[in-house]
BALOBA-1460 file (C-alpha; in Angstrom, 3 decimals):
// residues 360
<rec num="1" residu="x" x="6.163" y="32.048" z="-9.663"/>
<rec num="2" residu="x" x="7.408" y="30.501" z="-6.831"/>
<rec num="3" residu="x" x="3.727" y="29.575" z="-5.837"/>
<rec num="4" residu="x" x="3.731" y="27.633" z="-9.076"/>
<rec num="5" residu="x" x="7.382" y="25.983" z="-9.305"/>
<rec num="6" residu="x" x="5.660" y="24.043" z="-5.580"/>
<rec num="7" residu="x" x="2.569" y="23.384" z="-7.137"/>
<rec num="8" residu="x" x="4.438" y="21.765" z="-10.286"/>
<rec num="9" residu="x" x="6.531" y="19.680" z="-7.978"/>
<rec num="10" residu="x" x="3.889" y="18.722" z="-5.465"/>
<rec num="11" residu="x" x="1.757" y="17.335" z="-8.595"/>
<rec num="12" residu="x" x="5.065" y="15.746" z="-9.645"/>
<rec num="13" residu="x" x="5.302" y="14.273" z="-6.562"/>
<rec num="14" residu="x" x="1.687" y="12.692" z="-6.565"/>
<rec num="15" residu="x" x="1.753" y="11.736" z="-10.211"/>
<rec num="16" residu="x" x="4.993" y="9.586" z="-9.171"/>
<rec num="17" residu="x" x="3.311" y="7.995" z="-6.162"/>
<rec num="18" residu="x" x="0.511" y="7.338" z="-7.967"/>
<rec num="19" residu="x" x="2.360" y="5.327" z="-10.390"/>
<rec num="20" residu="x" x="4.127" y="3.282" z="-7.923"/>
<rec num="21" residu="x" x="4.026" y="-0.204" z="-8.487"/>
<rec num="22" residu="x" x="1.710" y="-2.466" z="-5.945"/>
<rec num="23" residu="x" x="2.288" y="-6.281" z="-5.103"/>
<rec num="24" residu="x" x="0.817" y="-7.887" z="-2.292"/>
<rec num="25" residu="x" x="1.828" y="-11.065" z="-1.197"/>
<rec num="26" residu="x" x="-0.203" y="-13.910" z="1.123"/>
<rec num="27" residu="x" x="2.339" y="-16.707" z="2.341"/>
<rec num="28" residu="x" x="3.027" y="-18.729" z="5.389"/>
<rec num="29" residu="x" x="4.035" y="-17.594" z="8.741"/>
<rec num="30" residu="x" x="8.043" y="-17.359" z="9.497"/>
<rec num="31" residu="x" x="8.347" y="-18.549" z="5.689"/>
<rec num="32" residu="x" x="10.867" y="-16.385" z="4.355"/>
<rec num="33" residu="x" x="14.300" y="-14.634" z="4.773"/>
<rec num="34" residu="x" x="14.567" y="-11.405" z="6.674"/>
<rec num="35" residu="x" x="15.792" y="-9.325" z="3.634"/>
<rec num="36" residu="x" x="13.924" y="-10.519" z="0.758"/>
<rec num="37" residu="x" x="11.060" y="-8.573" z="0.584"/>
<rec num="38" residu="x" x="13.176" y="-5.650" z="1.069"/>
<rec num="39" residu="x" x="16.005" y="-6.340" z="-1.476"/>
<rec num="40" residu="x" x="13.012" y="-7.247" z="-3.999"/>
<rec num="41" residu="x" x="11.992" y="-3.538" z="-3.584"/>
<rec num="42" residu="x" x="15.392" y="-2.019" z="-4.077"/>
<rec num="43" residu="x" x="15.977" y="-4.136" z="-7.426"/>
<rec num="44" residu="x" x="12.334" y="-3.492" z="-8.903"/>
<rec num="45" residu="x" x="10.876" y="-0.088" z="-7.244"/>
<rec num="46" residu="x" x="7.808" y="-1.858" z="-6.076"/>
<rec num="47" residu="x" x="6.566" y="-1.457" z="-2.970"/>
<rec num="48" residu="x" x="5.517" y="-4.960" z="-1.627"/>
<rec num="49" residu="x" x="2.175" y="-5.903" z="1.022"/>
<rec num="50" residu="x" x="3.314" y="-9.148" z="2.868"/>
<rec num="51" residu="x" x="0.358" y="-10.622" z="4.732"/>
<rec num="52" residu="x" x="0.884" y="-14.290" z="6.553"/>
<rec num="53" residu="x" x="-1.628" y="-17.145" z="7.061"/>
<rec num="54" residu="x" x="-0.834" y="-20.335" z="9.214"/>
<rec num="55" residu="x" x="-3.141" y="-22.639" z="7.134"/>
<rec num="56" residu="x" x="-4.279" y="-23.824" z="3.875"/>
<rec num="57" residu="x" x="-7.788" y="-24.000" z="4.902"/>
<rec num="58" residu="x" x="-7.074" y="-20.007" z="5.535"/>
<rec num="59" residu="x" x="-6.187" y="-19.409" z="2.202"/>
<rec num="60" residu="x" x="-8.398" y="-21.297" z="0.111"/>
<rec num="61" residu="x" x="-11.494" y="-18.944" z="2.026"/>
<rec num="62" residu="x" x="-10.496" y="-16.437" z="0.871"/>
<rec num="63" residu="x" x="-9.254" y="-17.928" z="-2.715"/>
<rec num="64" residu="x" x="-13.044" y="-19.428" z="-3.186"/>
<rec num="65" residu="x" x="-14.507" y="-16.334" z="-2.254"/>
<rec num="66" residu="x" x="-12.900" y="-14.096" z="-5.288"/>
<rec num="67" residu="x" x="-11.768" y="-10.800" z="-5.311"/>
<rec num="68" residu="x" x="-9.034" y="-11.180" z="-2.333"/>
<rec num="69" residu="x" x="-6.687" y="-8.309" z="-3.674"/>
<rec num="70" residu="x" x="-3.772" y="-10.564" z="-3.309"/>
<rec num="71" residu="x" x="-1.018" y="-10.726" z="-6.380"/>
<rec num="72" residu="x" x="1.006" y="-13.952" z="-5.234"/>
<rec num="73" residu="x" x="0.088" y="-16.745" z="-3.068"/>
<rec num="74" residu="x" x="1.359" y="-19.802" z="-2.190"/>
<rec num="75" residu="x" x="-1.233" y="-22.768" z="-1.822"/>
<rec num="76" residu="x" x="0.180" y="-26.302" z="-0.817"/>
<rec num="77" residu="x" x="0.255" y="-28.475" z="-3.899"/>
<rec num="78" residu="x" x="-2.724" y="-30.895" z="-3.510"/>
<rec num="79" residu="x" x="-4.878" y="-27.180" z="-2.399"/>
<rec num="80" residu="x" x="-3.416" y="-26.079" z="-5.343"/>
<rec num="81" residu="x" x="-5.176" y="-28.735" z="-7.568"/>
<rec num="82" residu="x" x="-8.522" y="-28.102" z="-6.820"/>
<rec num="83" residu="x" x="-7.884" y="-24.863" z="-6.210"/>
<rec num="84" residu="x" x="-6.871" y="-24.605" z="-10.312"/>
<rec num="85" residu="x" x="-9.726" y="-26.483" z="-11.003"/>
<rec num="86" residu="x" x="-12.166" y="-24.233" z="-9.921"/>
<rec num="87" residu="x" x="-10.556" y="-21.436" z="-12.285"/>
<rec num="88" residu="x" x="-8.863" y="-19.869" z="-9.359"/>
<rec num="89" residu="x" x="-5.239" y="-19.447" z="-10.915"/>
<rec num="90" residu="x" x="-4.157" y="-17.860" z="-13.855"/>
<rec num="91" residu="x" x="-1.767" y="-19.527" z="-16.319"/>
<rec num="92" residu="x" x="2.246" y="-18.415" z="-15.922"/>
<rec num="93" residu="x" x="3.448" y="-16.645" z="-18.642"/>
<rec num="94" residu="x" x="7.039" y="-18.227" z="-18.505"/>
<rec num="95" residu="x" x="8.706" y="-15.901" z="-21.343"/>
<rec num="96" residu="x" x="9.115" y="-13.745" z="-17.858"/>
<rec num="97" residu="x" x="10.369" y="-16.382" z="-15.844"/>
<rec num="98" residu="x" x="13.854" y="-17.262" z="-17.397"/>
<rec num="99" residu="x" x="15.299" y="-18.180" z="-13.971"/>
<rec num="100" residu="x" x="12.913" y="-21.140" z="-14.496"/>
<rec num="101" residu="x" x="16.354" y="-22.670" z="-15.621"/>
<rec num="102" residu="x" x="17.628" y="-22.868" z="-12.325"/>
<rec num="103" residu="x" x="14.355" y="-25.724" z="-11.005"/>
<rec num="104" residu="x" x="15.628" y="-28.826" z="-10.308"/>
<rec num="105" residu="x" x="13.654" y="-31.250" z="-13.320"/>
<rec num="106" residu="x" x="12.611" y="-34.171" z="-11.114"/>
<rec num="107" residu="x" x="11.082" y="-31.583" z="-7.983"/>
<rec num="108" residu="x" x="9.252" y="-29.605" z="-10.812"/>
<rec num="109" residu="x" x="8.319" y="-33.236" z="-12.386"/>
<rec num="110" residu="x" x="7.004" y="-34.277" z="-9.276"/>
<rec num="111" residu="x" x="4.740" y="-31.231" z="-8.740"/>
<rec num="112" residu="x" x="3.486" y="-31.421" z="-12.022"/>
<rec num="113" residu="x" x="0.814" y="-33.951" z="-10.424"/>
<rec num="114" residu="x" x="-0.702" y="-31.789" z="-8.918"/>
<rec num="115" residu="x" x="-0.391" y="-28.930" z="-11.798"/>
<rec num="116" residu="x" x="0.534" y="-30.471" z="-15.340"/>
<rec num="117" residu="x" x="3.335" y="-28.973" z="-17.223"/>
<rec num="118" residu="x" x="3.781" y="-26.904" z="-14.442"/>
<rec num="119" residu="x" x="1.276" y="-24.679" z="-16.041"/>
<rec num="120" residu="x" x="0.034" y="-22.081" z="-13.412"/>
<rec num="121" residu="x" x="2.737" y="-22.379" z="-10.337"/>
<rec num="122" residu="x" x="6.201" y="-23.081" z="-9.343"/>
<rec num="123" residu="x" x="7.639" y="-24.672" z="-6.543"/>
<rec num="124" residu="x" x="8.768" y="-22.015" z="-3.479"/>
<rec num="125" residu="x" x="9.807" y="-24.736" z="-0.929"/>
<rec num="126" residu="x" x="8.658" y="-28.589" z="-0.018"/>
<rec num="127" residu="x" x="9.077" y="-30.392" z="3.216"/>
<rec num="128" residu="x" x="7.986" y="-33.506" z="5.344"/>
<rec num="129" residu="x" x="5.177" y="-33.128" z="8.111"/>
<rec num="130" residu="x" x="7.074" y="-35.529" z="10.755"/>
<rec num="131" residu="x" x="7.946" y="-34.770" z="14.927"/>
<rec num="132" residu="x" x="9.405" y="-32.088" z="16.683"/>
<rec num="133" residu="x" x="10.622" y="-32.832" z="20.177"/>
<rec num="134" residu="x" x="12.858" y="-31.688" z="23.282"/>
<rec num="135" residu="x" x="15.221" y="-34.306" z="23.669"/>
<rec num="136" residu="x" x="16.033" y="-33.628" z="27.222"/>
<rec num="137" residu="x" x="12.110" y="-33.798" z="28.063"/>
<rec num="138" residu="x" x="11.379" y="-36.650" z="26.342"/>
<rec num="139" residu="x" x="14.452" y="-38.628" z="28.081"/>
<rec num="140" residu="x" x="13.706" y="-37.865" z="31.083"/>
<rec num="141" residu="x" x="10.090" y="-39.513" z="30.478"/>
<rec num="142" residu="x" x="10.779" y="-42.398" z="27.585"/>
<rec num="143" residu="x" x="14.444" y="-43.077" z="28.826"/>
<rec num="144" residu="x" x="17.513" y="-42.279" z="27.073"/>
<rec num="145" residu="x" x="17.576" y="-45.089" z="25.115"/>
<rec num="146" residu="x" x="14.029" y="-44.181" z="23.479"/>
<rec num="147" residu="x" x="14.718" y="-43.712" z="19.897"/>
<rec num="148" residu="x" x="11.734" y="-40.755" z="18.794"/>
<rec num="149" residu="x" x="11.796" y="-42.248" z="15.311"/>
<rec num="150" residu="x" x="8.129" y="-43.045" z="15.181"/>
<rec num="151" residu="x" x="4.936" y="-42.103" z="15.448"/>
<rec num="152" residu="x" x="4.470" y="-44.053" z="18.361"/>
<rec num="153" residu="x" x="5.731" y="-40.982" z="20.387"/>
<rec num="154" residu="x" x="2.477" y="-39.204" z="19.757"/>
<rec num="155" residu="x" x="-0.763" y="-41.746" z="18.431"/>
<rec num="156" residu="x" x="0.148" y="-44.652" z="20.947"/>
<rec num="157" residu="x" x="-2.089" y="-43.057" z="24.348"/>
<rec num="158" residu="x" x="0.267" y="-44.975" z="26.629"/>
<rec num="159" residu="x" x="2.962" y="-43.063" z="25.462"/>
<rec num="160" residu="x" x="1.109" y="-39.619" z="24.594"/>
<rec num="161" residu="x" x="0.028" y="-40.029" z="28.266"/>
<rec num="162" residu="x" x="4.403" y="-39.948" z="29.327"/>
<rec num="163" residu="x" x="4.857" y="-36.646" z="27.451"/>
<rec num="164" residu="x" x="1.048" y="-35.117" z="27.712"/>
<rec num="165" residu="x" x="2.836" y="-32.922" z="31.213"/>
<rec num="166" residu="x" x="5.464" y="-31.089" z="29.686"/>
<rec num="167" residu="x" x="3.338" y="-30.450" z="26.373"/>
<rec num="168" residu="x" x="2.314" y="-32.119" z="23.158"/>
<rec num="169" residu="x" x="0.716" y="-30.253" z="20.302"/>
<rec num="170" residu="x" x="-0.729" y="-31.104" z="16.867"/>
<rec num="171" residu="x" x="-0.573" y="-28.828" z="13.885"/>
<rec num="172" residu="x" x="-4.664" y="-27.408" z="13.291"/>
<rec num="173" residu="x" x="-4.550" y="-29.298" z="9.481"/>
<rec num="174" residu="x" x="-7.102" y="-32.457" z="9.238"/>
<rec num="175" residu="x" x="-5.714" y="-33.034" z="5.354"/>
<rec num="176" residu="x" x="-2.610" y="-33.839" z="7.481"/>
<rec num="177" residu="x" x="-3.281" y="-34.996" z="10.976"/>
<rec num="178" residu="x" x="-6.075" y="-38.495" z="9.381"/>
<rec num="179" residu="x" x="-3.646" y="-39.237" z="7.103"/>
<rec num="180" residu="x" x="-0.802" y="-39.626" z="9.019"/>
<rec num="181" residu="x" x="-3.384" y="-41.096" z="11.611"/>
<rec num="182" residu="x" x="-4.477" y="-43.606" z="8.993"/>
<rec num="183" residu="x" x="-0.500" y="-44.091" z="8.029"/>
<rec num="184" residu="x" x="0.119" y="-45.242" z="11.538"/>
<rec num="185" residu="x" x="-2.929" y="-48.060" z="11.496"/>
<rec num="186" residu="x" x="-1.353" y="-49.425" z="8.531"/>
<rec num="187" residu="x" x="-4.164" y="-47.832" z="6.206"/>
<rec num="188" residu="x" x="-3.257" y="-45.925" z="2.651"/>
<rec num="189" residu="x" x="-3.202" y="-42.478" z="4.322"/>
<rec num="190" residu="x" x="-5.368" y="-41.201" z="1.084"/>
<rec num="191" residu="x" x="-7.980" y="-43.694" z="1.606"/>
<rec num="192" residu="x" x="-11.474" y="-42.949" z="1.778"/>
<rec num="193" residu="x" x="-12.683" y="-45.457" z="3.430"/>
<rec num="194" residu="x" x="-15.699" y="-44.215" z="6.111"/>
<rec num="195" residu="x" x="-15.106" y="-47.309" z="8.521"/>
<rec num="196" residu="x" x="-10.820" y="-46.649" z="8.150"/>
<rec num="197" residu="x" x="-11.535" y="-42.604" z="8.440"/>
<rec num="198" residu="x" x="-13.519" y="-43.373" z="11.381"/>
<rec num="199" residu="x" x="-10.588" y="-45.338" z="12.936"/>
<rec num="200" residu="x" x="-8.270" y="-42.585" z="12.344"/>
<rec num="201" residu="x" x="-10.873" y="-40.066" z="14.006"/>
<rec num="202" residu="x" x="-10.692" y="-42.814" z="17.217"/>
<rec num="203" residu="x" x="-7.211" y="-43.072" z="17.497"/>
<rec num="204" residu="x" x="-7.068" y="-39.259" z="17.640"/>
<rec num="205" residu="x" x="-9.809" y="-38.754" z="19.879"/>
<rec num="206" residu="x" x="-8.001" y="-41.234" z="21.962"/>
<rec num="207" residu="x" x="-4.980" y="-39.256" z="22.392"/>
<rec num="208" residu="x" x="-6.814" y="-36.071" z="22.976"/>
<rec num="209" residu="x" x="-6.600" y="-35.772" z="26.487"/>
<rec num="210" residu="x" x="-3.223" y="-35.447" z="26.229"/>
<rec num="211" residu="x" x="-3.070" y="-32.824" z="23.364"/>
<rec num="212" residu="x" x="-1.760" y="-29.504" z="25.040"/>
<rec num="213" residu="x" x="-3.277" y="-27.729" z="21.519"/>
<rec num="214" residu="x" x="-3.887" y="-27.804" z="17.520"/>
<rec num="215" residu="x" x="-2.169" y="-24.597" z="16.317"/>
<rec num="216" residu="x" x="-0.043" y="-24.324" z="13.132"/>
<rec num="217" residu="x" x="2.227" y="-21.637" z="14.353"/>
<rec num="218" residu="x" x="2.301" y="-21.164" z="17.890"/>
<rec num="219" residu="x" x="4.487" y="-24.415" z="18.542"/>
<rec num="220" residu="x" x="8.035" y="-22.582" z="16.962"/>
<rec num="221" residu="x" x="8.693" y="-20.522" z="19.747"/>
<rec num="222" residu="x" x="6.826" y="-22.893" z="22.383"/>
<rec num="223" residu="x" x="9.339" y="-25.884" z="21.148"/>
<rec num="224" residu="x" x="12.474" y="-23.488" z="21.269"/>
<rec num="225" residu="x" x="11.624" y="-21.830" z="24.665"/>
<rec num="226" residu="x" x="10.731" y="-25.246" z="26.043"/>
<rec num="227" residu="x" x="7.133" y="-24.816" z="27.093"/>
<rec num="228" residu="x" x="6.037" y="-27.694" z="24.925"/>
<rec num="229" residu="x" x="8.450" y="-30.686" z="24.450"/>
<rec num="230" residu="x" x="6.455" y="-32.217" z="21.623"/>
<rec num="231" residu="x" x="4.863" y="-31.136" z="18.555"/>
<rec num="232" residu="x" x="3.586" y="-32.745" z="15.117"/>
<rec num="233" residu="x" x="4.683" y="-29.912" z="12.389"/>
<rec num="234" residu="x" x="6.280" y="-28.857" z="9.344"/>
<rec num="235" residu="x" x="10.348" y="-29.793" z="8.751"/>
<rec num="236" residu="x" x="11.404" y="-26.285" z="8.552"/>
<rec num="237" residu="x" x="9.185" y="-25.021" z="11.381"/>
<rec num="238" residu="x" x="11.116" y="-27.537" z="13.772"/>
<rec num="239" residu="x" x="14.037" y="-26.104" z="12.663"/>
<rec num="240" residu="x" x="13.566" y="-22.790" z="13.140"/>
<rec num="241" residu="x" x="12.811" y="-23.911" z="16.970"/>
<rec num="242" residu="x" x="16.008" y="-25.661" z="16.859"/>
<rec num="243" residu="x" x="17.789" y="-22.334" z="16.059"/>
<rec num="244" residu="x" x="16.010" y="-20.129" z="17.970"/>
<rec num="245" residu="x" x="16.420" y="-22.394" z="21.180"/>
<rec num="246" residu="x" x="20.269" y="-22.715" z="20.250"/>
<rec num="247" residu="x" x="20.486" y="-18.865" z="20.218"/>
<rec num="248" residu="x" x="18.838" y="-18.687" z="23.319"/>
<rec num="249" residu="x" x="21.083" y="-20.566" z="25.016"/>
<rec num="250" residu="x" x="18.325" y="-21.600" z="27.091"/>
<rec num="251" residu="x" x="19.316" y="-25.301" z="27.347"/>
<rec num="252" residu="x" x="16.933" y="-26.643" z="24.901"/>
<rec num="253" residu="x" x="17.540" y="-28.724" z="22.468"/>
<rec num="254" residu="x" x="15.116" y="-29.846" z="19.669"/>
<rec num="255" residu="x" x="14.980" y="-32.616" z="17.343"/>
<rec num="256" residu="x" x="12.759" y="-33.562" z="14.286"/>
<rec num="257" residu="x" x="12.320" y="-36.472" z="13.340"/>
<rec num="258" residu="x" x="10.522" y="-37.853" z="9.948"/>
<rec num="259" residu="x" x="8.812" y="-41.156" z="11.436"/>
<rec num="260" residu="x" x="10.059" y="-44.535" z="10.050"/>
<rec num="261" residu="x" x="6.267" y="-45.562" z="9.552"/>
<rec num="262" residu="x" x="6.323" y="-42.790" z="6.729"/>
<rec num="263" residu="x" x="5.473" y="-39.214" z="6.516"/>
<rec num="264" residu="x" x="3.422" y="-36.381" z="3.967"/>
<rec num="265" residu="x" x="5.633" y="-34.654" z="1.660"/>
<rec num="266" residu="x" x="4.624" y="-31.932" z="-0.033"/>
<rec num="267" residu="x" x="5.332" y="-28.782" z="-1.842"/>
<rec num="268" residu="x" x="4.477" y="-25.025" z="-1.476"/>
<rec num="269" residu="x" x="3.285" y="-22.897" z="-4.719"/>
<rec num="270" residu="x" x="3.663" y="-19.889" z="-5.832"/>
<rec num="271" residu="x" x="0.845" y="-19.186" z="-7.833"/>
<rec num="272" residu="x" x="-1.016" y="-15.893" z="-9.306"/>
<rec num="273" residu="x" x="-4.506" y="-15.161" z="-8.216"/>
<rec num="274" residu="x" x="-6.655" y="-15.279" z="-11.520"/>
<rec num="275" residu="x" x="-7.652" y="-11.790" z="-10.448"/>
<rec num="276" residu="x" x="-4.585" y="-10.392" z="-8.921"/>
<rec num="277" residu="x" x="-4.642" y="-6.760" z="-9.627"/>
<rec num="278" residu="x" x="-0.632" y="-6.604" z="-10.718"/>
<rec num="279" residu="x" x="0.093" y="-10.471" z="-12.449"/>
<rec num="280" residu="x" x="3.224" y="-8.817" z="-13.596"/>
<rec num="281" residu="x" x="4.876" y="-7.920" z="-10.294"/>
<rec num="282" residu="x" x="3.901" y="-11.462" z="-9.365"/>
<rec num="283" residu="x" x="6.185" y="-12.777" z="-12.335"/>
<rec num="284" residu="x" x="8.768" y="-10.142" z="-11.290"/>
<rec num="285" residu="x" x="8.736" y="-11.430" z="-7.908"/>
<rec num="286" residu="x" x="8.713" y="-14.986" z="-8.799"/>
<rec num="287" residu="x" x="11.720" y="-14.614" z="-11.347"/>
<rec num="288" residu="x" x="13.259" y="-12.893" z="-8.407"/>
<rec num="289" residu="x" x="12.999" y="-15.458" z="-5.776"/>
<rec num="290" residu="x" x="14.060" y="-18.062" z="-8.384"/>
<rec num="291" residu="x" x="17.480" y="-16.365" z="-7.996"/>
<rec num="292" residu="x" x="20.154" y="-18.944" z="-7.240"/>
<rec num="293" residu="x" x="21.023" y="-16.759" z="-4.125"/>
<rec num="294" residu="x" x="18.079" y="-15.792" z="-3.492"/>
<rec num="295" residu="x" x="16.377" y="-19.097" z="-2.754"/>
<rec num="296" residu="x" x="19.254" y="-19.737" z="-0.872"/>
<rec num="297" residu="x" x="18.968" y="-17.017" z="1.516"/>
<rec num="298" residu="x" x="15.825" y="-18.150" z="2.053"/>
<rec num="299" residu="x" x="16.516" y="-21.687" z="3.116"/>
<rec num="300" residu="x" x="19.714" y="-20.665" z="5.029"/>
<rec num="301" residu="x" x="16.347" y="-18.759" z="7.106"/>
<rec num="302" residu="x" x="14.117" y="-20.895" z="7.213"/>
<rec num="303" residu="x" x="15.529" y="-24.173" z="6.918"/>
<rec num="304" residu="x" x="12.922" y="-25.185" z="4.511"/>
<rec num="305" residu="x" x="14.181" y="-27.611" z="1.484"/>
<rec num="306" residu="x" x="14.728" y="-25.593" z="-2.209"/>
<rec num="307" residu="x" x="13.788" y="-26.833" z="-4.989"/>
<rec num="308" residu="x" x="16.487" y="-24.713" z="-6.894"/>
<rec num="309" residu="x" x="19.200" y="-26.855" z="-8.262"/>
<rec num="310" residu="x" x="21.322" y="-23.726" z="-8.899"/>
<rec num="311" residu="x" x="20.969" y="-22.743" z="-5.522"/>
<rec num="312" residu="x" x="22.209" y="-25.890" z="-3.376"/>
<rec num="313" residu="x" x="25.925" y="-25.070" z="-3.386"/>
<rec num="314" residu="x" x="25.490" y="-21.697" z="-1.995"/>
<rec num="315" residu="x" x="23.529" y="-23.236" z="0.820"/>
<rec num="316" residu="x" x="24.767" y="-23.818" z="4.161"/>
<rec num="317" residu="x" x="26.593" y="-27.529" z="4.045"/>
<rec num="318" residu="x" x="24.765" y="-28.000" z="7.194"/>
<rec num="319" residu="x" x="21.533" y="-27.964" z="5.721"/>
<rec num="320" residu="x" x="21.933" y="-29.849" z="2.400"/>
<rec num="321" residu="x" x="23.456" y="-32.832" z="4.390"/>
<rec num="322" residu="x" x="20.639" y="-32.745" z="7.311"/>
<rec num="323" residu="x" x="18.210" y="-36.097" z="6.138"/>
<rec num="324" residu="x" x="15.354" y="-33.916" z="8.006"/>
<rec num="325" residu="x" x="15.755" y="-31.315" z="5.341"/>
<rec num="326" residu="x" x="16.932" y="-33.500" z="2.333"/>
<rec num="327" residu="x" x="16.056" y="-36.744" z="3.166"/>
<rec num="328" residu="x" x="17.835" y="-39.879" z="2.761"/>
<rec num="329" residu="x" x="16.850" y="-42.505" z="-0.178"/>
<rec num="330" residu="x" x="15.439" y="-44.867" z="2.647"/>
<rec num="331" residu="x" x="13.397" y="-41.896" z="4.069"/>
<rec num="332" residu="x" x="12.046" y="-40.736" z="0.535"/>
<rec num="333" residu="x" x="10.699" y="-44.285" z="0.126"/>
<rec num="334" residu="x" x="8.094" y="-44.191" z="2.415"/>
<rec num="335" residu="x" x="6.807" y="-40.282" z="1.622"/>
<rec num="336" residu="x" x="3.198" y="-40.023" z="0.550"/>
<rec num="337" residu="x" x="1.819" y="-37.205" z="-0.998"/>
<rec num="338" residu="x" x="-1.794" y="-35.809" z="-0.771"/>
<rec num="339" residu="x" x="-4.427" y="-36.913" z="-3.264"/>
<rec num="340" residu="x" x="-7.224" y="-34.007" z="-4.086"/>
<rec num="341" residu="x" x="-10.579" y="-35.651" z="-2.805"/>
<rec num="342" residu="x" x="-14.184" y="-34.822" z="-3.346"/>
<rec num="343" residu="x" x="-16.278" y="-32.354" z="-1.192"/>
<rec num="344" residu="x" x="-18.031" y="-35.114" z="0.272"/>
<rec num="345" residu="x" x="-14.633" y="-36.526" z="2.162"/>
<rec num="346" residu="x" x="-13.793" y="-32.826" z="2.625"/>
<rec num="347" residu="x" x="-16.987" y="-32.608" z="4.656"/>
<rec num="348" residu="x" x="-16.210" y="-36.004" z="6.318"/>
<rec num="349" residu="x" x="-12.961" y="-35.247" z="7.227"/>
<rec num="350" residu="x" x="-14.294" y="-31.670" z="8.703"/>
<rec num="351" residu="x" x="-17.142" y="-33.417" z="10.602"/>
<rec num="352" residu="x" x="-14.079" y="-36.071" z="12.027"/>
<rec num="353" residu="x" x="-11.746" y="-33.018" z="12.498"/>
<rec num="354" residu="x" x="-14.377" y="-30.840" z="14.688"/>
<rec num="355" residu="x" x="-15.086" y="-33.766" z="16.877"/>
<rec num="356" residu="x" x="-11.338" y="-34.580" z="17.377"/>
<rec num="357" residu="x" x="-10.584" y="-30.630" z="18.366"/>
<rec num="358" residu="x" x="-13.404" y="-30.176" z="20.224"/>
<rec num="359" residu="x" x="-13.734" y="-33.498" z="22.182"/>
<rec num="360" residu="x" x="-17.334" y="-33.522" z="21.466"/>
């Protein structure tokens, strides 16, 4: 009897770990608050796979390639586009997404460029692509009086060549680094013009000698520990340096800057894998993050912009009134976004790219 009262309660015990809900999640590096994953569990019961990447190129791999595993990603918006147009998404079902409520209208409006009615994704956080930099560093070799509003600091060579000792680096992301390039030359930064993208690749390739690295993670904790003093990156990356450096106490102080000349802006997606194995965790955990408080735990984090209008008063003051977070009218005046292009500038811009990295 008592051989069968354990065997009852040992297949109990697998029938109920069986059934266990599965979601697993592919996001960004350092993208999220320390907590959320685990309070998600606690609320639903479902145990949660979080696996990081550091680039879109990354993600869309293993997106085009099918059969990834992953429930929930979260594609930049103008990867998103294409990415939706070549049946990789599935549609939301937004009867179980009623914290859709709290989106701000004009964010969501503006994303819908890249995803009409907002059909197959929701915005997670959006940001600028502008300059990181130790102020102390960069005084000592500009001058005090050297303002770090531009991109001067980093495509001019003369002055690249100043900072290239105590460390410059460029994020790995060619969708990012020509445009800006092109920005800076006074070209559209979507353009496709060969002889313009070709002057973007020179100006880079010019600069190169004084590029420490291209890595899309690695300058966070080089910034805050103050082994680079300059690096071209995402808003709320910078600002996690900033933190970390401050609670360090290591003397380092970083800056970020979005350039004067104009900068990308752009959103992050959450978006459902057309053959995610559990769509409705996904919804589950997108209603969930679309918590008021939620979202703003996660931007108190990471210091990334929300897109929740619910959520702004319960973020930190500092943050909603920081114009590298939320920027100013003036600032948002000169944003671009990025257009979705055909493979054959994708393969351009690759080619250009390579040859930039490499310096051959």
């Amino acid at each position: 009897m008592k051989f069968l009262t354990l065997t009852a309660s040992a297949l109990a015990m697998s029938t109920t770990l069986a059934s266990a809900e599965e979601l697993r999640i592919y996001n960004w590096s350092d993208y999220i608050a320390e907590d959320t994953i685990e309070k998600f569990e606690a609320a639903t019961g479902i145990n949660v796979t979080y696996d990081v990447y550091d680039s879109n190129e990354v993600l869309e791999a293993k997106m085009l390639a099918g059969a990834a595993g992953y429930d929930l990603v979260v594609p930049t918006s103008d990867f998103l586009q294409r990415q939706i147009e070549a049946g990789v998404y599935q549609k939301l079902d937004k009867s179980k997404l009623p914290n859709l409520k709290n989106m701000d209208v004009a964010l969501m409006k503006g994303a819908e460029a890249y995803d009409a009615d907002n059909a197959h994704s929701v915005i997670y956080m959006w940001g600028t692509t502008g300059i990181g930099y130790n102020v102390g560093k960069v005084a000592e070799r500009l001058g005090a009086d050297y303002s770090g509003d531009s991109w001067d600091m980093v495509f001019n060579p003369e002055t690249a060549a100043k900072l290239a000792d105590c460390g410059i680096s460029m994020l790995d992301a060619p969708t990012e680094m020509i445009p800006a390039a092109l920005n800076f030359l006074g070209h559209d930064p979507n353009s496709e013009d060969r002889g313009e993208l070709q002057e973007a690749a020179d100006l880079l390739t010019s600069i190169r000698p004084h590029i420490r690295y291209f890595h899309s993670s690695q300058y966070i904790n080089d910034l805050a520990n103050g082994d680079t003093c300059v690096a071209v990156g995402w808003s709320g990356d910078v600002f996690q340096a900033r933190d970390r450096a401050a609670e360090a106490d290591n003397g380092v102080e970083v800056a970020y800057v979005i350039p004067k000349e104009g900068a990308l802006q752009w959103f992050d997606m959450l978006a459902i894998p057309v053959d995610a194995p559990n769509p409705d965790a996904a919804h589950k955990f997108i209603d969930f993050v679309m918590d008021a408080q939620i979202t703003a735990d996660i931007t108190n984090y990471v210091w990334y912009a929300s897109a929740n209008a619910a959520a702004l008063p319960l973020i930190d003051p500092e943050i909603t009134a920081d114009p590298g977070i939320f920027p100013t009218d003036a600032a948002k005046a000169n944003l671009w976004g990025s257009d979705v292009h055909d493979p054959k500038y994708d393969r351009t811009i690759t080619r250009h790219w390579t040859t930039v990295t490499t310096g051959q």
